[in-house]
N, CA, C and O atoms as CSV, one atom per row, in Angstrom:
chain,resi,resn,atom,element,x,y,z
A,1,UNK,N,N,101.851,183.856,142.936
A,1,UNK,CA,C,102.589,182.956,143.734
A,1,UNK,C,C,103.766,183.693,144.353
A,1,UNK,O,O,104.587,184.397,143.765
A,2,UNK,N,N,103.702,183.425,145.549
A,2,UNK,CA,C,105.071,183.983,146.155
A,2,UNK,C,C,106.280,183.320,146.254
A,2,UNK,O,O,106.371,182.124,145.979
A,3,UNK,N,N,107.253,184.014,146.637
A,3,UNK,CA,C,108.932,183.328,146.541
A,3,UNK,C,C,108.511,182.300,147.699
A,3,UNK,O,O,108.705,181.102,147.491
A,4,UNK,N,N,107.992,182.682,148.803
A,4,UNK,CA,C,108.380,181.447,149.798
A,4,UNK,C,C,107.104,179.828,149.119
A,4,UNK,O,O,107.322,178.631,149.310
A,5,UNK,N,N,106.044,180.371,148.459
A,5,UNK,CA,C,105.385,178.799,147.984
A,5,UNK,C,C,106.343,177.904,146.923
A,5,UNK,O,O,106.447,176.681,146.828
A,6,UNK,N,N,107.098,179.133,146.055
A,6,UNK,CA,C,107.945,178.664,145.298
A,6,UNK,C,C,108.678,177.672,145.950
A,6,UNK,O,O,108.453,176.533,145.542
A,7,UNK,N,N,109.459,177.784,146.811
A,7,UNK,CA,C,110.399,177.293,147.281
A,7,UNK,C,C,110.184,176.099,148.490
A,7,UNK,O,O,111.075,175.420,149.000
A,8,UNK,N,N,108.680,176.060,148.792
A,8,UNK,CA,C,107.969,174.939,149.770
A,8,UNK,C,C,107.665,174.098,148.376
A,8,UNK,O,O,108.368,173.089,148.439
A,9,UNK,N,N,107.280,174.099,147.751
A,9,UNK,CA,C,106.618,173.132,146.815
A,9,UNK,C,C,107.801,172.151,146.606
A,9,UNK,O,O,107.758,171.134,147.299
A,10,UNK,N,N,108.887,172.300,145.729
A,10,UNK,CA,C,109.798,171.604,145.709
A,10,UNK,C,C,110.253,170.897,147.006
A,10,UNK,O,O,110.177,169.669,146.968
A,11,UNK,N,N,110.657,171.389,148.013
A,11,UNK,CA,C,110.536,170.724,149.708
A,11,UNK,C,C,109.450,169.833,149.497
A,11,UNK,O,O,109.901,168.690,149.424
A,12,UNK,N,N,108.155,169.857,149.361
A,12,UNK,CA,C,107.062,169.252,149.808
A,12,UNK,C,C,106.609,167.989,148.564
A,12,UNK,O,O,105.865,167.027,148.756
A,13,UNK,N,N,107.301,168.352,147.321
A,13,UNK,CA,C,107.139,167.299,146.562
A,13,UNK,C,C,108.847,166.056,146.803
A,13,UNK,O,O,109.006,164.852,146.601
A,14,UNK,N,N,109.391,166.694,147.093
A,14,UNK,CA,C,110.732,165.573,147.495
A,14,UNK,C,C,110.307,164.776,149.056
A,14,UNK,O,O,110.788,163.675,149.324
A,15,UNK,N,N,109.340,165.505,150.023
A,15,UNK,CA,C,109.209,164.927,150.784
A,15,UNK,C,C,108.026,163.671,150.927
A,15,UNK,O,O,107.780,162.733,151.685
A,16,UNK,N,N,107.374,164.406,149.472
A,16,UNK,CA,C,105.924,163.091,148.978
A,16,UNK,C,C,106.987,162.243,148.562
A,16,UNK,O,O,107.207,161.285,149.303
A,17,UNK,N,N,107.653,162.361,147.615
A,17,UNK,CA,C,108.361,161.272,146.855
A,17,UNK,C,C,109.257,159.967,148.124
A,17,UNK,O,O,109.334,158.741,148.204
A,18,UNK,N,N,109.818,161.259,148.976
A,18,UNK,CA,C,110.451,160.177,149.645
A,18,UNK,C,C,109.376,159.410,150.416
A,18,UNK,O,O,109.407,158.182,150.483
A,19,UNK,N,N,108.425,160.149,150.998
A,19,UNK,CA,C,107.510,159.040,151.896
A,19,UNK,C,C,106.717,157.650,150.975
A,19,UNK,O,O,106.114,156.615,151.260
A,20,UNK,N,N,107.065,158.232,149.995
A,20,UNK,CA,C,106.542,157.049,148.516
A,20,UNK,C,C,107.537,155.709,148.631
A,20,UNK,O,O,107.213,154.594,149.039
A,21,UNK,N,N,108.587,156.065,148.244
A,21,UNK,CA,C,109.686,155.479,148.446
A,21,UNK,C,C,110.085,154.230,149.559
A,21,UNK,O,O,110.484,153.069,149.473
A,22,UNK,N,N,109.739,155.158,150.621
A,22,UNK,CA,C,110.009,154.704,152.064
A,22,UNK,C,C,109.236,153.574,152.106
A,22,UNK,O,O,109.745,152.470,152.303
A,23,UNK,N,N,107.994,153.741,151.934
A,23,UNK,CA,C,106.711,153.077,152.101
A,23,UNK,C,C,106.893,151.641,151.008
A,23,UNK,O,O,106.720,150.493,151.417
A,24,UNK,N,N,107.296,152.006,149.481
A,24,UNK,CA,C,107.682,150.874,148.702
A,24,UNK,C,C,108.733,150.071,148.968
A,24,UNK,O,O,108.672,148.933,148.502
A,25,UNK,N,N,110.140,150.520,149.902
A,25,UNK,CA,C,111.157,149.756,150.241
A,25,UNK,C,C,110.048,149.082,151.796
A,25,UNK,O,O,110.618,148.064,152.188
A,26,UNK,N,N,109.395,149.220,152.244
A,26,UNK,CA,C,109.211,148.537,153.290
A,26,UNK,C,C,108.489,146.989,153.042
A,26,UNK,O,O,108.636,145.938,153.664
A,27,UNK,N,N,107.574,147.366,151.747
A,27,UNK,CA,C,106.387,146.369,151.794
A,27,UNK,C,C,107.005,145.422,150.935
A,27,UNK,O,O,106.570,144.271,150.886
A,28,UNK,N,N,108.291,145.909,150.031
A,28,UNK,CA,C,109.297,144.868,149.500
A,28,UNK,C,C,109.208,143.559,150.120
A,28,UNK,O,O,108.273,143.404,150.906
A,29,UNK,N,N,109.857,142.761,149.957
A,29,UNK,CA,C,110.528,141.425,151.080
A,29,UNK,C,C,111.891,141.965,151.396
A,29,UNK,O,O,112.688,142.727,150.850
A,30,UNK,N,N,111.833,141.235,152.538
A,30,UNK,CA,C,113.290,141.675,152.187
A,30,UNK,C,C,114.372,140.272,151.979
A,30,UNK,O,O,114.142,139.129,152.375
A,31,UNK,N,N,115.605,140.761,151.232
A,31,UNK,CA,C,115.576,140.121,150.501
A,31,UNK,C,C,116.499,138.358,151.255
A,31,UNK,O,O,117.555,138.311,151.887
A,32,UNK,N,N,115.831,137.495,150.958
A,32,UNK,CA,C,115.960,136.545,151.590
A,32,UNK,C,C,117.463,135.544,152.197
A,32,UNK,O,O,118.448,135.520,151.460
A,33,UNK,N,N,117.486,135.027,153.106
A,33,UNK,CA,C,119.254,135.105,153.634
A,33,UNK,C,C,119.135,133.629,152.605
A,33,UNK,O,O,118.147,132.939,152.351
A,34,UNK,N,N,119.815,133.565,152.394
A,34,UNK,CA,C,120.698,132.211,151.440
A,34,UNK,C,C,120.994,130.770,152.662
A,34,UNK,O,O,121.914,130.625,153.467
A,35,UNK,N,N,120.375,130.308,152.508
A,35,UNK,CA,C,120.450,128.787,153.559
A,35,UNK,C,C,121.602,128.148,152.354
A,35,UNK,O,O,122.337,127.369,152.960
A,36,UNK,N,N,121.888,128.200,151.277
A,36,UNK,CA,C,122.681,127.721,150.737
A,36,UNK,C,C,122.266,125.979,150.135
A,36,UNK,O,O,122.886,124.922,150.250
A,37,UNK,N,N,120.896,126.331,149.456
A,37,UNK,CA,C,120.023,125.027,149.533
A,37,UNK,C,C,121.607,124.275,148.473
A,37,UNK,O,O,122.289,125.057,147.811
A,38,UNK,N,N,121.861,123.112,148.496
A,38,UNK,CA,C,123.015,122.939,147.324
A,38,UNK,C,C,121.899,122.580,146.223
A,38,UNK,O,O,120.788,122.156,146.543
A,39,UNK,N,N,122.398,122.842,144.582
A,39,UNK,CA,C,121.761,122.995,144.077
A,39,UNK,C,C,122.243,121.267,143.302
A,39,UNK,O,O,123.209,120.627,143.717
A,40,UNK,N,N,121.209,120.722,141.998
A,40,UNK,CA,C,121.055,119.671,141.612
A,40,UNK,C,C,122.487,118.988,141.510
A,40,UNK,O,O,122.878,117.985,142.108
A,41,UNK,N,N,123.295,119.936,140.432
A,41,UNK,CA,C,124.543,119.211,140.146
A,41,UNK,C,C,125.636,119.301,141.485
A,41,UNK,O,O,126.713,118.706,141.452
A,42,UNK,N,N,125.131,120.256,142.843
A,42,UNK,CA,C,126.231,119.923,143.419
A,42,UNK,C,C,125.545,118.314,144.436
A,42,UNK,O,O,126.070,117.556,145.253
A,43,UNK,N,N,124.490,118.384,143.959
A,43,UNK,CA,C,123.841,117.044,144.763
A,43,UNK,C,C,124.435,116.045,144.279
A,43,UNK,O,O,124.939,115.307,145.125
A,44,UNK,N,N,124.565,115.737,143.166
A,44,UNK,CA,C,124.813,114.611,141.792
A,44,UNK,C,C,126.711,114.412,142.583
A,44,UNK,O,O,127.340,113.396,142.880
A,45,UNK,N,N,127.015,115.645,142.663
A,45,UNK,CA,C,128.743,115.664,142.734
A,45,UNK,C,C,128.902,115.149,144.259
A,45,UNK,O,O,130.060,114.905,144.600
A,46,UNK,N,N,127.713,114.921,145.378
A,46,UNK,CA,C,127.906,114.912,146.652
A,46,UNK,C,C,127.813,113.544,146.473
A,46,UNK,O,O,128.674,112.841,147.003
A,47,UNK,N,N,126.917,113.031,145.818
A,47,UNK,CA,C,126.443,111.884,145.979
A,47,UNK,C,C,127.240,110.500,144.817
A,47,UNK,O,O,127.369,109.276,144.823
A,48,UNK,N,N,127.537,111.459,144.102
A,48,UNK,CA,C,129.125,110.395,143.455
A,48,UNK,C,C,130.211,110.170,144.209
A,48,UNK,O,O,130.900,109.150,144.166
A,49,UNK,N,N,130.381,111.132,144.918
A,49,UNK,CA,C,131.579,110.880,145.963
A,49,UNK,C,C,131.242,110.120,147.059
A,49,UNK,O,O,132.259,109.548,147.453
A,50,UNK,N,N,130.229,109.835,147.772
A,50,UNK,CA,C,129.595,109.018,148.589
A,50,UNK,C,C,129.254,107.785,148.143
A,50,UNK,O,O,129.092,106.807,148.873
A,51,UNK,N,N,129.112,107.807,146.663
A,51,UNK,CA,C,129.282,106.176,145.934
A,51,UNK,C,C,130.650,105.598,145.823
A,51,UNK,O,O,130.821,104.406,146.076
A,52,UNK,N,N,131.869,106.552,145.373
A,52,UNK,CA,C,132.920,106.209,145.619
A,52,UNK,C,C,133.586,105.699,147.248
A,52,UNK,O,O,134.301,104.728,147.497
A,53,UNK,N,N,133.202,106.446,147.908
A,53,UNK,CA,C,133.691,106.179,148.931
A,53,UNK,C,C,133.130,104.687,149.364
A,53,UNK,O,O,134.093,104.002,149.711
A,54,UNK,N,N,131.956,103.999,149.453
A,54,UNK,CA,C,131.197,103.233,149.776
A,54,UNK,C,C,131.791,102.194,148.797
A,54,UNK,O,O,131.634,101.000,149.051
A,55,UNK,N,N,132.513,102.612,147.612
A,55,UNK,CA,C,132.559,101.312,146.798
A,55,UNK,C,C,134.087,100.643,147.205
A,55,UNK,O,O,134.493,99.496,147.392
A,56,UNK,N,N,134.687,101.975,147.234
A,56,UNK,CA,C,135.884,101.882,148.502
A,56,UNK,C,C,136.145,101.021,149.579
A,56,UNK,O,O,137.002,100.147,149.713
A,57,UNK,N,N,135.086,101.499,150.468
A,57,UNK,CA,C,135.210,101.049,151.848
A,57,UNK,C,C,134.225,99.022,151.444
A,57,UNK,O,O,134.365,98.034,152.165
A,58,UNK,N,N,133.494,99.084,150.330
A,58,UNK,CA,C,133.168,97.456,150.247
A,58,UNK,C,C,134.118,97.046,149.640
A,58,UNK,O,O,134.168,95.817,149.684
A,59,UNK,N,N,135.352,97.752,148.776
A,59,UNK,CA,C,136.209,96.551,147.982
A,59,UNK,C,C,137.526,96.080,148.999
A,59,UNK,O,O,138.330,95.151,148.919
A,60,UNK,N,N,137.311,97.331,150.114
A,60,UNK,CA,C,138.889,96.932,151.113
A,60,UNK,C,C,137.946,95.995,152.119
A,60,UNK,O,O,138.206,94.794,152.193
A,61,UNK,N,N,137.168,96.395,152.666
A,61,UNK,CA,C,136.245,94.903,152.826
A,61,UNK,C,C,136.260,93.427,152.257
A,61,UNK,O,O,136.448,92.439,152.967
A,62,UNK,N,N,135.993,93.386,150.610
A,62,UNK,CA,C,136.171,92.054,150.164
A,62,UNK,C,C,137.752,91.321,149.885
A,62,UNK,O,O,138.037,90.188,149.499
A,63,UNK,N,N,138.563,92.417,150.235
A,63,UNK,CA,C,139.638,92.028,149.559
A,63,UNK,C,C,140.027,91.687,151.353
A,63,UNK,O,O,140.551,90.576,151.442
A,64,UNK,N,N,139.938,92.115,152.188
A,64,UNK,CA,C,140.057,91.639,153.470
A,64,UNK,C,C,139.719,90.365,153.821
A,64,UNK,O,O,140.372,89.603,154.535
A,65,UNK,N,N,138.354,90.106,153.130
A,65,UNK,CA,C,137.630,89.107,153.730
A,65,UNK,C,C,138.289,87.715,152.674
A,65,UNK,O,O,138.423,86.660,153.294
A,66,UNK,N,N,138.672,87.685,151.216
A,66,UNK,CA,C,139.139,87.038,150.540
A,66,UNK,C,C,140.727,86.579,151.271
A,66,UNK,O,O,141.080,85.401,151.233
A,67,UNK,N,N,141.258,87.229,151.664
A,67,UNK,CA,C,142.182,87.066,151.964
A,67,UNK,C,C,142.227,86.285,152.997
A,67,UNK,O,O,142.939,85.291,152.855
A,68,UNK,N,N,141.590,86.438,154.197
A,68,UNK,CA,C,141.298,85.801,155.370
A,68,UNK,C,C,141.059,84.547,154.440
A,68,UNK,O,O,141.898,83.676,154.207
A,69,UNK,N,N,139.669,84.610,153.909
A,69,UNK,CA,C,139.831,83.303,153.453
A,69,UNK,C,C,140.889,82.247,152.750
A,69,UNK,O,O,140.896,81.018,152.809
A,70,UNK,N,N,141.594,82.965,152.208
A,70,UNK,CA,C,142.359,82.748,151.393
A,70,UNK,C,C,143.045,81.545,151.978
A,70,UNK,O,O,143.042,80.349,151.685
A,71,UNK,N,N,143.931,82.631,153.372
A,71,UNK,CA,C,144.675,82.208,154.442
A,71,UNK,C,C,144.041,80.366,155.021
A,71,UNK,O,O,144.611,79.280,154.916
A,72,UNK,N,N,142.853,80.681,155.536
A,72,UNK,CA,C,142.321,79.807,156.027
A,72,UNK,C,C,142.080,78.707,155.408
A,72,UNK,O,O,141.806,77.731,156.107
A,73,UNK,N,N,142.109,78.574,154.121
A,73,UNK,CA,C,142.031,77.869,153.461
A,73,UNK,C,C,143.241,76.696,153.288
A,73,UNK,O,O,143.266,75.466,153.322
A,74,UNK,N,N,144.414,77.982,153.045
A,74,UNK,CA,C,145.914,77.314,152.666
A,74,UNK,C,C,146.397,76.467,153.870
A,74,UNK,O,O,147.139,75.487,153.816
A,75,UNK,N,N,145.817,77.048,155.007
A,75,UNK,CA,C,146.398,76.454,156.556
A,75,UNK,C,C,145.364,75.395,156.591
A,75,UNK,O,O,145.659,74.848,157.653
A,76,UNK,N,N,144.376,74.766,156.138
A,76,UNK,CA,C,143.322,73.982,156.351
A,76,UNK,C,C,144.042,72.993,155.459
A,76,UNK,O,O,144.127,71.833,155.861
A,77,UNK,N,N,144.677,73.394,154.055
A,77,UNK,CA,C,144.851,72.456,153.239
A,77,UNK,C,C,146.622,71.521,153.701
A,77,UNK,O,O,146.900,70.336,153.512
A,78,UNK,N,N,147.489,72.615,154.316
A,78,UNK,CA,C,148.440,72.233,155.019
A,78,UNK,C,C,148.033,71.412,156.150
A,78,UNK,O,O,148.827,70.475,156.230
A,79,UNK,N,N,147.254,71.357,156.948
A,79,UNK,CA,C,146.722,70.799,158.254
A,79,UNK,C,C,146.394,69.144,157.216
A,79,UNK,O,O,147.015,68.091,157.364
A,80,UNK,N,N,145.073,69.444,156.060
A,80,UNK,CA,C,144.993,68.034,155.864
A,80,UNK,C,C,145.979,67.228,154.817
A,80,UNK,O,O,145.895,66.163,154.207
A,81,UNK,N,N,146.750,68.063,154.900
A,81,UNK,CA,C,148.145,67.464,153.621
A,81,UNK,C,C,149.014,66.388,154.593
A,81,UNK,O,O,149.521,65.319,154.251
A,82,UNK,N,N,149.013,67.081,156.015
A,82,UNK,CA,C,150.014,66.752,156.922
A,82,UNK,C,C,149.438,65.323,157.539
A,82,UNK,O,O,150.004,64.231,157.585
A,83,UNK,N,N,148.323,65.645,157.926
A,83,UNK,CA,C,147.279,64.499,158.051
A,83,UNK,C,C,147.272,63.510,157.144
A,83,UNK,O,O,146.900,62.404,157.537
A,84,UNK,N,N,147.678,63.679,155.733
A,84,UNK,CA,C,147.183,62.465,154.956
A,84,UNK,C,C,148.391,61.663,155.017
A,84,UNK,O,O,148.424,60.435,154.946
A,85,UNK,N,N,149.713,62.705,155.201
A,85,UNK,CA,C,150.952,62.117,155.261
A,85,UNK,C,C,151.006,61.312,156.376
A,85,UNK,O,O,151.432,60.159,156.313
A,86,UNK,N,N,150.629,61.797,157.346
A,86,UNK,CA,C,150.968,61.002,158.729
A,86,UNK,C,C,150.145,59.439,158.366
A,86,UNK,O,O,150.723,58.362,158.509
A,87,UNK,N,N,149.074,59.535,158.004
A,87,UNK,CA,C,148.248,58.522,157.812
A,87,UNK,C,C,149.007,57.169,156.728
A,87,UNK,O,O,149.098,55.952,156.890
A,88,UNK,N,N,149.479,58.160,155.549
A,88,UNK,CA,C,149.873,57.031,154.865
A,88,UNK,C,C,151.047,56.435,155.697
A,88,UNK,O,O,151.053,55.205,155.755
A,89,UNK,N,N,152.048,57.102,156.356
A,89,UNK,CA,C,153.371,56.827,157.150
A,89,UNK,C,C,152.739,55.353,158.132
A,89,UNK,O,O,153.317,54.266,158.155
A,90,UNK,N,N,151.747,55.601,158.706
A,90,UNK,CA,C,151.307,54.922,159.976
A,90,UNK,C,C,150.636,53.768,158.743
A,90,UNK,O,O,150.427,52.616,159.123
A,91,UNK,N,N,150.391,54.069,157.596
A,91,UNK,CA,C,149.476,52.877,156.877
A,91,UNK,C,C,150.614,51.677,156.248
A,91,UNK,O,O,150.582,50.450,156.338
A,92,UNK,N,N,151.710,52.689,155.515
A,92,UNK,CA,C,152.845,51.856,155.265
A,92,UNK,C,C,153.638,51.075,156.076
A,92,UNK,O,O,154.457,50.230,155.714
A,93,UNK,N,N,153.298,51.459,157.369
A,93,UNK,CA,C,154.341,50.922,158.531
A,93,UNK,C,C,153.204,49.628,158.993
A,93,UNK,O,O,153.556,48.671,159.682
A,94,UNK,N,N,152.096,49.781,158.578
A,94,UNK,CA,C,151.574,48.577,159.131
A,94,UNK,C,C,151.584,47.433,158.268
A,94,UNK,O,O,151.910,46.278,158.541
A,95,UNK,N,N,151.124,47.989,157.032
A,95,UNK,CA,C,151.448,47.305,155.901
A,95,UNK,C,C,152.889,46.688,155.742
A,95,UNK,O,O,152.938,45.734,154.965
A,96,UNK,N,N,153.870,47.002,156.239
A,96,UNK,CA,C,155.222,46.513,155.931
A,96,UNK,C,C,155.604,45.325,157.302
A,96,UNK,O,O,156.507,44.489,157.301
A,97,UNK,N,N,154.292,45.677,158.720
A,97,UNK,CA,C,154.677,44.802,159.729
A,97,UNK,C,C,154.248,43.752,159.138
A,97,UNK,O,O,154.825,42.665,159.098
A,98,UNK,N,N,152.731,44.163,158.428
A,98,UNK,CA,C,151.704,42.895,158.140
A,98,UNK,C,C,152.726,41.918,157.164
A,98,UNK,O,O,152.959,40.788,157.593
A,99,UNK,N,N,153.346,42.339,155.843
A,99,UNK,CA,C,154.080,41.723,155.503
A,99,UNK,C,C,155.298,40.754,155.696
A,99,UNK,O,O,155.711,39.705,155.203
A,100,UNK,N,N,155.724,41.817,156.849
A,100,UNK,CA,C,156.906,41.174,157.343
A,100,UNK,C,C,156.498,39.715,157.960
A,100,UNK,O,O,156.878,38.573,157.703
A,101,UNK,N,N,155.522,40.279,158.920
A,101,UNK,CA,C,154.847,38.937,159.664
A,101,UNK,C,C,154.452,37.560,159.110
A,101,UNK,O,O,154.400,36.499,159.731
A,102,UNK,N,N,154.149,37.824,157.645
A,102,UNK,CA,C,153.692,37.189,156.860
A,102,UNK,C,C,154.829,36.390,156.846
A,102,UNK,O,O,155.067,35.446,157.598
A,103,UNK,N,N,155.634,36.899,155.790
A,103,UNK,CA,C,157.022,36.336,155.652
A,103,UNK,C,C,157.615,35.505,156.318
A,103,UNK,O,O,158.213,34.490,155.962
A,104,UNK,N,N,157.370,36.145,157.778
A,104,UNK,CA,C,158.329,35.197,158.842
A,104,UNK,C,C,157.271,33.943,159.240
A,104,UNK,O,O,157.822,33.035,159.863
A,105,UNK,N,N,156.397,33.832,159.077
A,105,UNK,CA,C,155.264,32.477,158.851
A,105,UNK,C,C,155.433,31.720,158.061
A,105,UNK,O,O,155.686,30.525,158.211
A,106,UNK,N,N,155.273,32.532,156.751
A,106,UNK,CA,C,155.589,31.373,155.556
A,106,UNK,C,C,157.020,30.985,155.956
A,106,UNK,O,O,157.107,29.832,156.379
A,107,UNK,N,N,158.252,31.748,155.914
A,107,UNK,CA,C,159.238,30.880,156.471
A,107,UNK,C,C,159.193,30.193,157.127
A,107,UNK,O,O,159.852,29.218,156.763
A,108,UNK,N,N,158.434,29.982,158.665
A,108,UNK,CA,C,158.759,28.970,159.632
A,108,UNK,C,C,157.913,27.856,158.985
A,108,UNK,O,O,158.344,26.707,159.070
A,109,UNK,N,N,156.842,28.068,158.396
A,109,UNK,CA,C,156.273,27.001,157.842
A,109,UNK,C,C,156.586,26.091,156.607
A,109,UNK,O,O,156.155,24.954,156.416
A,110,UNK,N,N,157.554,26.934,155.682
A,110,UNK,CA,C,157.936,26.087,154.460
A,110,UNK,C,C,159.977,25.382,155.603
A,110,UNK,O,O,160.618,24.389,155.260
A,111,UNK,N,N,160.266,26.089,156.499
A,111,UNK,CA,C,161.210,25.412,157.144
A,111,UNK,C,C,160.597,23.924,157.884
A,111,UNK,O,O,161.092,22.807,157.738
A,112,UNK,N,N,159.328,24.295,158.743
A,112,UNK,CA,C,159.084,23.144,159.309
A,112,UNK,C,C,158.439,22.137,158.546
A,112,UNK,O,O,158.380,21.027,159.075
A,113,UNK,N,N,157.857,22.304,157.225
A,113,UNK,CA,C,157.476,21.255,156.035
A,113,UNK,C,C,158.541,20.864,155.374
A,113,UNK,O,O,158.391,19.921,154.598
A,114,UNK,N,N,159.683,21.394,155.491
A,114,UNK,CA,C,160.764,20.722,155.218
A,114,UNK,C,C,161.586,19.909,155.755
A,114,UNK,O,O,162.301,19.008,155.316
A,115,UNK,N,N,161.308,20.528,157.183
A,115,UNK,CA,C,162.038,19.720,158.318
A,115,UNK,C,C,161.670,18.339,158.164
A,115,UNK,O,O,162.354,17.316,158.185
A,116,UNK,N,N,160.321,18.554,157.989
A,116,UNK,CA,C,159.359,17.092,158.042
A,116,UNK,C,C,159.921,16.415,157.174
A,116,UNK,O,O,160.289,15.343,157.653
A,117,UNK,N,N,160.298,16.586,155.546
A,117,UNK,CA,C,160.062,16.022,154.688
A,117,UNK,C,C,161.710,15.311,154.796
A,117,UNK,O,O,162.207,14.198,154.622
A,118,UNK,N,N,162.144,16.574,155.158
A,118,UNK,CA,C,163.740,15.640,155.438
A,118,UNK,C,C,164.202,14.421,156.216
A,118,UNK,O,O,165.176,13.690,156.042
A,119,UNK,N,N,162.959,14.398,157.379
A,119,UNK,CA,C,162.978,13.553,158.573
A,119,UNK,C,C,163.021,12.198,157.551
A,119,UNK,O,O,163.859,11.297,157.557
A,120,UNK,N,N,161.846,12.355,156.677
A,120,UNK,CA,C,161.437,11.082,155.784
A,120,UNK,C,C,162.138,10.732,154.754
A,120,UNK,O,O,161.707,9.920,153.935
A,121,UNK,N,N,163.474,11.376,154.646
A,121,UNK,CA,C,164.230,11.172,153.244
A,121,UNK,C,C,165.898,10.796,153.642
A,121,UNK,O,O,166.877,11.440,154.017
A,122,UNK,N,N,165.562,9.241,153.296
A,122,UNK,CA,C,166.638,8.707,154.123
A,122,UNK,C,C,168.168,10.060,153.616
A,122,UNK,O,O,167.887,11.119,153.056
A,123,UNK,N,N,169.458,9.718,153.928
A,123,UNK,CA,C,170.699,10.451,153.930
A,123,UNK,C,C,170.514,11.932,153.942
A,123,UNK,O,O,171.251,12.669,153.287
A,124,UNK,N,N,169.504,12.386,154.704
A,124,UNK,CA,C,169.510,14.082,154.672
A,124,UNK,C,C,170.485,13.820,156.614
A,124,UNK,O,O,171.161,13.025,157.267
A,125,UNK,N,N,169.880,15.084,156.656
A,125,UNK,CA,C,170.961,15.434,158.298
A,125,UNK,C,C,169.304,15.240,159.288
A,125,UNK,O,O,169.151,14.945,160.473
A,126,UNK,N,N,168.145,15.585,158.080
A,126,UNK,CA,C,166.973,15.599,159.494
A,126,UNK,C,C,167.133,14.080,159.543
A,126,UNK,O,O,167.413,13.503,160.594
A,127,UNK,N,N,166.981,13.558,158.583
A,127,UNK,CA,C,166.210,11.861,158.791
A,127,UNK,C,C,167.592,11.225,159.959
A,127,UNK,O,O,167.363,10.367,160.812
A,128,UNK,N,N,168.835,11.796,159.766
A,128,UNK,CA,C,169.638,10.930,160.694
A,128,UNK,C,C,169.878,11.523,161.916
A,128,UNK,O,O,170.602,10.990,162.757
A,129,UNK,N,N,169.109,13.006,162.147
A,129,UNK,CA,C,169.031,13.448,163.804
A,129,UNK,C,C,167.720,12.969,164.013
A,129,UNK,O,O,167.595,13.016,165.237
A,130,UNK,N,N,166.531,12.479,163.469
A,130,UNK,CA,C,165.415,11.845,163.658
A,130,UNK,C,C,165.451,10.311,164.357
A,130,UNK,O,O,164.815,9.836,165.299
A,131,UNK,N,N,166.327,9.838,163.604
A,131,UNK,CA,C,166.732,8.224,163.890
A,131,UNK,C,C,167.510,8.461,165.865
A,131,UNK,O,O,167.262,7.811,166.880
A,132,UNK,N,N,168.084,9.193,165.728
A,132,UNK,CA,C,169.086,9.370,167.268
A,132,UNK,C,C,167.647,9.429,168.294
A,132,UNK,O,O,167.763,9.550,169.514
């Protein structure tokens, strides 16, 4: 063997090795980009916070909508409070004409049954403006 095969062999086996090499990094994959799938528990953590938020956005909802009602309610019950008042006002006032009216009947009538009775009873003042 001569100095120069000596010294090709080593050259010629580093250059097998690398074309070995070369050839195994190619048929590799390569190695895949990360889409960043989220994984179970950050799903669980996405999706608790999206329950919170939702339970959120329905309780400022009901507490909105209670309230409205609330409102509507108190002004409905003021509206028919005011109403019942006016009613009894207008019921008492008739009730107190009806009475009155009454009153002033039976008076003219127990006056003019008296008038009468006086007409007929000698020494009163009717029976002697009756006689004139």
């Amino acid at each position: 063997m001569t100095t120069s095969f000596i010294r090709t062999v080593p050259v010629v086996l580093a250059l097998a090795l690398a074309s070995i090499g070369v050839s195994a990094v190619a048929q590799t994959a390569a190695p895949a980009t990360t889409t960043a799938e989220p994984t179970t528990t950050e799903k669980v953590k996405e999706a608790g916070k999206d329950a919170v938020d939702a339970t959120a956005r329905t309780t400022k909802k009901a507490v909105n909508a209670t309230e409205r009602g609330t409102k509507k309610a108190w002004n409905a019950t003021k509206r028919t409070t005011k109403k019942a008042a006016d009613a009894t006002k207008n019921v008492a006032a008739k009730t107190g004409d009806a009475v009155e009216t009454a009153g002033h009947k039976t008076a003219d009538g127990m006056r003019s049954t008296g008038k009468a009775i006086g007409e007929k009873v000698p020494g009163t003042a009717e029976h002697e403006a009756a006689k004139k």
